[in-house]
C-alpha positions in Angstrom: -45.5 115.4 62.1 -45.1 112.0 60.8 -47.0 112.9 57.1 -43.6 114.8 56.4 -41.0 113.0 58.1 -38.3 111.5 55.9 -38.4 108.0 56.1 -38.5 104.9 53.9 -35.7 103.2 51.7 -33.9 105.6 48.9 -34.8 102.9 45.9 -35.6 99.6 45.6 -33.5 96.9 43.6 -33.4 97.7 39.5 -35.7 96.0 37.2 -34.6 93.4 35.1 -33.2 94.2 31.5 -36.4 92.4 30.2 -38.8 94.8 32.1 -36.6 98.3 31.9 -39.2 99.7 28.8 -42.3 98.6 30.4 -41.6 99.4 34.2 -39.8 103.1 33.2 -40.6 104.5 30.0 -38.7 107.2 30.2 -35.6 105.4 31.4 -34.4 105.4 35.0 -33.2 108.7 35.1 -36.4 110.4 33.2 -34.6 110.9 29.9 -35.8 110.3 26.3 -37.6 107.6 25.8 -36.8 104.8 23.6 -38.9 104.1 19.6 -41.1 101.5 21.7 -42.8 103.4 23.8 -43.4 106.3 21.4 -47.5 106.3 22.7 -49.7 105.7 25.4 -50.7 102.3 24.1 -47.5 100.6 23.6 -47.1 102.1 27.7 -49.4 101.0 29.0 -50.0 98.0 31.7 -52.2 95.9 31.8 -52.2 94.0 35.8 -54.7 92.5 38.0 -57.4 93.2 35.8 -55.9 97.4 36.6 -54.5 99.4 34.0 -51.3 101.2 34.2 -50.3 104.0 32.5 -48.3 107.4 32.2 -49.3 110.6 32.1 -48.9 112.7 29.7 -47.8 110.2 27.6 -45.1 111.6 26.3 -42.0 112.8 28.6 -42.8 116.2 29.4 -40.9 118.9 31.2 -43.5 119.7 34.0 -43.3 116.2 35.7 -45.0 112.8 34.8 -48.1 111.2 36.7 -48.5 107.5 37.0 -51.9 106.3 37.2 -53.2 103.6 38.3 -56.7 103.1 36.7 -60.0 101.3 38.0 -61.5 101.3 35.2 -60.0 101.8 31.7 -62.4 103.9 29.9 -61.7 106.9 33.0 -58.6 107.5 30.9 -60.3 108.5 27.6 -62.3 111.2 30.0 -59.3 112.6 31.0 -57.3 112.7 27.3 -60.3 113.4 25.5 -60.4 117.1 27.1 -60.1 119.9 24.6 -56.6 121.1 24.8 -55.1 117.8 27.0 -52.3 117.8 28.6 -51.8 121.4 29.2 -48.8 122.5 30.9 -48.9 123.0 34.8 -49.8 126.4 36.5 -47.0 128.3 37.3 -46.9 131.1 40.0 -45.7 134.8 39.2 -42.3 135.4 40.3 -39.5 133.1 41.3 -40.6 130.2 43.8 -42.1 130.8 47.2 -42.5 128.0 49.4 -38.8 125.5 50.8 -39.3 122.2 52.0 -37.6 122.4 55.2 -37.5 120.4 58.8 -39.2 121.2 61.6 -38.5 120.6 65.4 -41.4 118.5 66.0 -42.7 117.4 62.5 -40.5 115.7 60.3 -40.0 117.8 56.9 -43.0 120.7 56.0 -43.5 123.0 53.7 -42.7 126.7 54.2 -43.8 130.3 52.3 -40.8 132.2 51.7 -42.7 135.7 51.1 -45.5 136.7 52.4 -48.8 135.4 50.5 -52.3 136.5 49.9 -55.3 134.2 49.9 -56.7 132.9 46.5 -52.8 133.1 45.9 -51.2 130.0 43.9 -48.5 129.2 45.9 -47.3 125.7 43.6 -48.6 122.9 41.6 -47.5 119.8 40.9 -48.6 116.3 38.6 -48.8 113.5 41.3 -46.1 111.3 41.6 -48.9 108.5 41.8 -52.7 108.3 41.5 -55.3 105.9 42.2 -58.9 105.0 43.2 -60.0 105.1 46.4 -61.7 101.8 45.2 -59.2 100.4 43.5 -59.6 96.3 43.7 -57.3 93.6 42.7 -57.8 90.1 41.2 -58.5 87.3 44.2 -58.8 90.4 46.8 -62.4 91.8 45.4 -64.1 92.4 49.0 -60.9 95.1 49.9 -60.8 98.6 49.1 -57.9 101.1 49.3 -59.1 103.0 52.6 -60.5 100.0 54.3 -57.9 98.4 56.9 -56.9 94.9 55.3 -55.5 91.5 57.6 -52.9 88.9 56.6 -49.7 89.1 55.5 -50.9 87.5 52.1 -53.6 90.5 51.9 -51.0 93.5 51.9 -47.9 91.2 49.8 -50.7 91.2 47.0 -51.8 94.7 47.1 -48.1 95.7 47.3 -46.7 93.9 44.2 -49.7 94.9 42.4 -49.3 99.0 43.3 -45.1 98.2 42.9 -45.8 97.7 39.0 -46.7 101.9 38.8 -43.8 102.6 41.7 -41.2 100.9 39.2 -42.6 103.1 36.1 -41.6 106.1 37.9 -38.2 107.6 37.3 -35.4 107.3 39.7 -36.1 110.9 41.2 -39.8 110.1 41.3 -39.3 106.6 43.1 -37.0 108.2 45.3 -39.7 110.7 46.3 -42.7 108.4 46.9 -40.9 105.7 48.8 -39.3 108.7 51.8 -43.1 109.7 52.2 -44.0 107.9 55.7 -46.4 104.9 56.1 -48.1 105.5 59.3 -50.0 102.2 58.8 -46.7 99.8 58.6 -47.7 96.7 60.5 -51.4 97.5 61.0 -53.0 96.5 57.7 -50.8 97.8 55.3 -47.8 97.6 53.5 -45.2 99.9 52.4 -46.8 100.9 49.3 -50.2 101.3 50.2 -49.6 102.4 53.5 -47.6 105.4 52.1 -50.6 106.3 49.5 -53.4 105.8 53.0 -51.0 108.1 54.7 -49.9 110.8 52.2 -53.1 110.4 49.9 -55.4 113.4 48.8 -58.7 113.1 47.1 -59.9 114.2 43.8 -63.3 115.1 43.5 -63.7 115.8 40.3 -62.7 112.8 38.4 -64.9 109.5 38.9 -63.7 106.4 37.9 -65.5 104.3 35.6 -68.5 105.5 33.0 -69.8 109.1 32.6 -73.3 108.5 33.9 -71.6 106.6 37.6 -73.0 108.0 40.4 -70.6 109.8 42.3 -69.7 107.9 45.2 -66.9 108.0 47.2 -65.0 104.3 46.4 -65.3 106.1 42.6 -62.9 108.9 43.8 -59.1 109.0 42.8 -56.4 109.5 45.2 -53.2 111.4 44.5 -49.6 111.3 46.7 -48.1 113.9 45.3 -44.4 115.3 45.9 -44.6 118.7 47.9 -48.1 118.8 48.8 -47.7 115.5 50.5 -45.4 117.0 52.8 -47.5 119.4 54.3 -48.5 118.8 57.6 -51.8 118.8 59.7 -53.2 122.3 61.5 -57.1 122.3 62.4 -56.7 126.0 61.5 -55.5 125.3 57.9 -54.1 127.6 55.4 -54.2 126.0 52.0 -56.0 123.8 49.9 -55.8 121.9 46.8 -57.4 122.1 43.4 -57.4 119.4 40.8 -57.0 120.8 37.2 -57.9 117.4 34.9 -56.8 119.8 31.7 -53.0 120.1 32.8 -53.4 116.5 35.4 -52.2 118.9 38.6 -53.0 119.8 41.6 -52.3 123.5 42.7 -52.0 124.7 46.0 -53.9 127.7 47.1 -53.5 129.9 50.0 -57.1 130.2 51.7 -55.8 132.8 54.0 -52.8 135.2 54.2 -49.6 133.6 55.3 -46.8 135.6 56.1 -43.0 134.9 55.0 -41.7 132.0 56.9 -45.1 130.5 58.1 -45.9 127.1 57.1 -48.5 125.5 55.3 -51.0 123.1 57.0 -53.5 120.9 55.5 -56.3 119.6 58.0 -55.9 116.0 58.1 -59.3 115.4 60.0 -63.1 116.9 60.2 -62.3 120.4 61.5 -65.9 120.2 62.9 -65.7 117.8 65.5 -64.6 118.5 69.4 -60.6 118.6 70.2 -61.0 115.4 71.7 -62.7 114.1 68.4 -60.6 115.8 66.2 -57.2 114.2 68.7 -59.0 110.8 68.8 -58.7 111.2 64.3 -55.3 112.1 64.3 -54.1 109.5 66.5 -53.4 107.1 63.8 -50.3 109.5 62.5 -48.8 109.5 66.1 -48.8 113.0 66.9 -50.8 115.4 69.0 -51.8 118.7 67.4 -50.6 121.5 68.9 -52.5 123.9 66.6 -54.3 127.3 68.9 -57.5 125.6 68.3 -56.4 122.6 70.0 -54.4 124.4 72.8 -57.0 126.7 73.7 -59.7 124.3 73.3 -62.9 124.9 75.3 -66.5 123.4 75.8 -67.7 126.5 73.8 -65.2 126.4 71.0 -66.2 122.7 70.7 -69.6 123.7 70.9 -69.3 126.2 68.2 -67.5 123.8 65.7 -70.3 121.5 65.8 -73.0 124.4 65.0 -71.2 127.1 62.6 -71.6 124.6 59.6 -75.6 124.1 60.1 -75.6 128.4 60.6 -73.7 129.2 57.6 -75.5 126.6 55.3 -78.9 128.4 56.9 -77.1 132.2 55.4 -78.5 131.2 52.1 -82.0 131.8 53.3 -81.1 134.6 55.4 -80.0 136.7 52.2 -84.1 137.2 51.5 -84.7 139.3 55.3 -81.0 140.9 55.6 -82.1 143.4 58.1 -83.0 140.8 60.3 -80.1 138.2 60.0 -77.2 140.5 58.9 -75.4 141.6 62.2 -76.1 137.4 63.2 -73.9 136.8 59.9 -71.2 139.5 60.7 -71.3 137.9 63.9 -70.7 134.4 62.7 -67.6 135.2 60.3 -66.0 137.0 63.1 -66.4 134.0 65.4 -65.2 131.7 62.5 -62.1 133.9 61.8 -61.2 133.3 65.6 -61.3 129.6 65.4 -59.1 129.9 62.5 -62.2 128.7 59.4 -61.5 130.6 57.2 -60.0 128.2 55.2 -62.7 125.7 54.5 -65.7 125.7 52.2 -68.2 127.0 54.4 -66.3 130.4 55.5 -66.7 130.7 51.3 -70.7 130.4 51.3 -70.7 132.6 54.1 -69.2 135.0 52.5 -71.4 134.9 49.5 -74.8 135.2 51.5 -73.1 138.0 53.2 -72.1 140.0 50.1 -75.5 138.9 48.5 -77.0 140.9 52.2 -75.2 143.6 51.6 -76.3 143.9 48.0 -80.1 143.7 48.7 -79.2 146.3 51.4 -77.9 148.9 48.9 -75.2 149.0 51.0 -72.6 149.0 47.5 -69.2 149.6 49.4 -69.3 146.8 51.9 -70.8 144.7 49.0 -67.6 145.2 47.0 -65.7 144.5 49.9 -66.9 141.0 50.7 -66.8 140.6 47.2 -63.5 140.7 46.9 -62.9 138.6 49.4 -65.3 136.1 48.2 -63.5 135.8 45.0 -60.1 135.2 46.4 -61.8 132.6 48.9 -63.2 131.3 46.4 -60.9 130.0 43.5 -61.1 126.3 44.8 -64.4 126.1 45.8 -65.5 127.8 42.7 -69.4 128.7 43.9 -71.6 130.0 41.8 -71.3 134.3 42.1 -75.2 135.0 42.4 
C-alpha cells in the first residue's frame, strides 16, 4: 500500500547557522537545548500570519510535536489543561507491534502477540500537526484538503509548512519526509502532499475560540510516525484516540488481532458499495484486497448501506426488547461477518443491546455485552446508560 511505502528523500539541505535555534530547538540531533529557547515563547514562529510552535515545550523524553497553529489562542486550550503535558500512555509489557514490509504494501505495522480489543497497542506525539483549514497569506481561498493548481500555489504552501519540517529533529525529519505523497504532481507538493496522504483527524481539538462551531475546516490533522504507516483494510482493526492532556494519539485494537496480523486503518467510508469504496481508494494507487472486497456481493453492498440507519434505530428499540431483540442479535452477527466491528456504530449497537438485555432481566447476557461494550468502547467513549 502506498500510505506505508518508504519513499521520499532521507533529509533536506541544513539550515543556515543564523536559523539553527529557530528552525530546531532542540538541535539537529534532539539534544539539549540551548539558554535561548528555554520557553515556548522565545520558540515560537511566527509565519504567514500561522504560528509555529513545539510541543511540549520543553525537550521531553516521549517525543516532541510540532504544530502548526490556525489560530494562536488554540494553543492556550491545549496548555491551559490541568496537569499539561502529561507523559504518553504506555502499554503493559515490552512492545508489541514491528514495522515491517509487506509483499504488496510498502512498510505496515504488525502485532507481535496476540491482542485483545479495547487493548492499547502504542501511542505516539505527532511528528506534525495542523488544521485541516490551515490558510496562508496571498492563498486565502485554499484549504489543506482541497486539491490546489499552479506551481506557484503548492511552492507557497510548501515553504510555508517547511518552516515546522526544519524544527523537527534530524530523526523526526527523517521520518516525515519517507512517508509517501500520493498526490505528487496533482495539486500538491511534497510537504503537503505527505500530510493529505498520511493525515489523521482530531476531533476533539478545534481551532480557534472556545465558543467556534465545530466544523470540519476547524479540525487538526496529525501525520504521526507509526500510525502513519498503517495501511487500509475496509474490515479495520484499530483506531486512534487523541489524548490533548499528554498531545498523543494511542492506538487501540477494536477487535482481537492475533500475533503476526497486521493493523489496518480504513482509509475510506466503510459504508459505501466495493465499487464506491474502490473508486475512494483510487487516489493511493492500490486495489484493496480486504475479504469484504474480494467477496463482495450485491447484498453485502446492500447491507453496508443500511446497517448504519438500523443500528442508529437500536436506540429506540431498547423501550420494546421483546419485539426488536433477536432483529438486534441478528444485526451484530451480520456486522461481525462484514468485518464492523471496528467502527462506531458496532459500539452503539452494543449498548442498545446490553440495555435490551437489561430491561429483559436477562442479567448474564447483560454482563456479557457489557463487557464487550466497554472494551469496544474506550475510543468512542459513549455514555454507559
Amino acid at each position: 500500500m502506498k500510505r506505508g511505502s518508504p519513499k521520499g528523500s532521507k533529509a533536506q539541505k541544513k539550515a543556515g547557522r543564523s536559523s539553527q535555534a529557530a528552525f530546531y530547538p532542540f538541535g539537529r540531533s534532539g539534544g539539549a537545548r540551548g539558554e535561548e529557547s528555554s520557553n515556548s515563547n522565545k520558540i515560537d514562529v511566527a509565519v504567514q500570519e500561522l504560528t509555529f510552535t513545539t510541543v511540549p515545550p520543553e525537550r521531553d523524553p516521549d517525543g516532541n510535536s510540532e504544530w502548526v497553529l490556525g489560530e494562536p489562542e488554540t494553543k492556550q486550550k491545549v496548555f491551559s489543561l490541568p496537569g499539561f503535558p502529561q507523559p504518553v500512555p504506555k502499554p503493559l509489557g515490552p512492545p508489541s507491534f514491528a514495522v515491517r514490509s509487506t509483499p504488496d504494501m510498502g512498510l505496515g505495522v504488525f502485532v507481535t502477540r496476540d491482542i485483545k480489543v479495547g487493548e492499547l497497542i502504542f501511542a505516539e506525539r505527532p511528528l506534525l500537526m495542523v488544521p485541516r483549514g490551515l490558510r496562508v497569506k496571498d492563498l486565502e481561498d485554499s484549504m489543506i484538503m482541497t486539491r490546489y493548481g499552479g506551481e506557484q500555489i503548492t511552492e507557497k504552501w510548501d515553504k510555508t509548512l517547511d518552516v515546522a519540517v526544519r524544527r523537527m529533529s534530524l530523526d523526526d525529519r527523517e521520518a516525515f519526509l519517507s512517508l509517501t505523497n500520493v498526490y505528487e504532481g496533482i495539486g500538491a507538493g511534497r510537504l503537503l502532499g505527505i500530510i493529505r496522504t498520511n493525515g489523521y483527524p482530531i476531533r476533539n481539538l478545534i481551532d480557534g475560540p472556545e465558543d467556534r462551531e465545530p466544523r470540519d475546516s476547524y479540525v487538526y490533522f496529525s501525520v504521526t510516525k507509526t500510525g502513519s504507516r498503517i495501511n487500509h483494510s475496509c474490515r479495520p482493526n484499530v483506531d486512534f484516540d487523541f489524548d490533548l492532556t499528554s498531545f498523543s494519539s494511542s492506538a487501540i485494537a477494536t477487535k482481537d488481532i492475533k500475533a503476526g496480523e497486521q493493523l489496518f486503518h480504513s482509509y475510506c467510508s466503510v459504508e459505501n458499495s466495493a465499487a464506491t469504496r474502490r473508486s475512494q481508494l483510487a487516489r493511493y494507487e492500490f486495489v484493496c484486497k480486504c475479504l469484504s472486497c474480494v467477496n463482495a456481493t450485491p447484498a453485502s453492498d446492500k447491507f453496508r448501506s443500511e446497517y448504519g440507519d438500523l443500528a442508529l434505530a437500536s436506540g429506540q428499540w431498547v423501550v420494546d426488547p421483546r419485539t426488536y431483540i433477536q432483529q438486534t442479535l441478528k444485526l451484530r452477527e451480520d456486522m461481525l461477518d462484514e468485518g464492523l466491528e471496528g467502527t462506531f456504530l458496532y459500539v452503539y449497537l452494543l449498548r442498545s443491546i446490553y440495555v435490551m438485555f437489561r430491561n429483559l432481566g436477562m442479567a448474564d447476557f447483560e454482563k456479557e455485552i457489557m463487557e464487550e461494550f466497554l472494551a469496544h468502547n474506550r475510543v468512542e467513549k459513549l455514555e454507559v446508560v
